[in-house]
C-alpha positions, 0 to 999 in steps of 0.5 A: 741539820735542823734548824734547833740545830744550827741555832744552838750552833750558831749560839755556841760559835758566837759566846766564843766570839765574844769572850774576853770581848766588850761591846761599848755602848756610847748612847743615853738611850734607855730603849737601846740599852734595853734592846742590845741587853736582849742580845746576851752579849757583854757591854757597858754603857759610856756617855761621851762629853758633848761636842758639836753635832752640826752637819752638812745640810747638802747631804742626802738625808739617808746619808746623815744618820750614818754620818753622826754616828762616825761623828759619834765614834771619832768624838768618843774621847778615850781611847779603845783597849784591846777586846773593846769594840765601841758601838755609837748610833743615830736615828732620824724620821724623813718624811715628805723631804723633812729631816726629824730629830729629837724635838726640844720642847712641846711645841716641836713634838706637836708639829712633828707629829701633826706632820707625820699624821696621816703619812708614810715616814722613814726611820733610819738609823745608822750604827758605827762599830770601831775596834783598834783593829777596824772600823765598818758603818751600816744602816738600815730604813724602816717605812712606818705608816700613820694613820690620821691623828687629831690634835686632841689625840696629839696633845694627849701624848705629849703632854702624858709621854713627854717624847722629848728624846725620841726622833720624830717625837714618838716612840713605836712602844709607847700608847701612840705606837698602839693607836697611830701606826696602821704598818710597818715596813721592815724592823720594828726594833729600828723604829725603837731606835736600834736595828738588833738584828743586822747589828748582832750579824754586823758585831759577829761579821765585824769579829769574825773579820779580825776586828 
């Protein structure tokens, strides 16, 4: 069987895996609305109350995205019907041992970025999935290498791209994804915020288990 082939088997399998299914998206991410819309699967977007999102400063920084997404998920505050498959995600910069989130004002992005300029960082983002049959975490690390930026090119993009809601104060498809990033080290969509691929095998994995 060729390639073509098993594609558009594998396409055929996955539409009935999803019938009479829902994926729920509990995130305000424009970007990963956009991308899980490319992935020609079914979902609606549902923003949960906000909650305290604080979280044990003593774990492994690798661990943490992981672990606010599963806050995320138990946090979600209805409960699943059946065929609904919830999705909740977080992503975090780590670089030279300092944890990145979303920056709260000008400031902030301006020195995460004047931080980040001229090193190699980690993007990793964490997913959790939940049925009322199962629940399964995963995660996935991108290695993005930027170049070195001057402090005019920093206030340019901050002050034109306001990247207020993004981890690290960056998006990889904006003007300084063009100029700054040398190298990529894995999922481009991961530095976008959500890892597409592993999650279209993980929802099919997660389906095809019973969940």
């Amino acid at each position: 069987m060729g390639y073509h082939a098993r594609g558009i088997f594998r396409m055929s399998t996955l539409s009935k895996l999803f019938r009479g299914r829902m994926l729920i998206v509990a995130s305000s991410s424009p970007r990963r609305h956009q991308l899980i819309s490319g992935l020609d699967i079914p979902f609606k977007i549902e923003i949960p109350e906000e909650y305290d999102e604080s979280y044990n400063q003593l774990e492994q920084s690798e661990n943490i995205p992981l672990i606010l997404a599963k806050m995320k998920s138990d946090n979600f505050g209805r409960p699943l019907t059946n065929g609904d498959i919830l999705m909740t995600a977080d992503t975090m910069v780590f670089c030279n041992g300092k944890i990145m989130g979303k920056p709260d004002n000008s400031k902030e992005a301006i020195d995460m970025l004047s931080f980040l300029s001229g090193r190699m960082h980690t993007v990793v983002t964490g997913v959790h999935l939940k049925s009322n049959r199962g629940e399964k975490s995963f995660s996935v690390s991108t290695n993005v290498y930027f170049k070195d930026l001057s402090h005019e090119e920093i206030l340019y993009y901050v002050e034109n791209y306001k990247p207020f809601d993004k981890a690290g104060a960056y998006g990889a498809q904006e003007w300084i994804g063009y100029v700054a990033i040398n190298k990529i080290e894995g999922s481009y969509f991961n530095v976008m915020g959500l890892p597409v691929h592993s999650l279209y095998n993980e929802l099919c994995n997660f389906i095809e288990s019973g969940c």
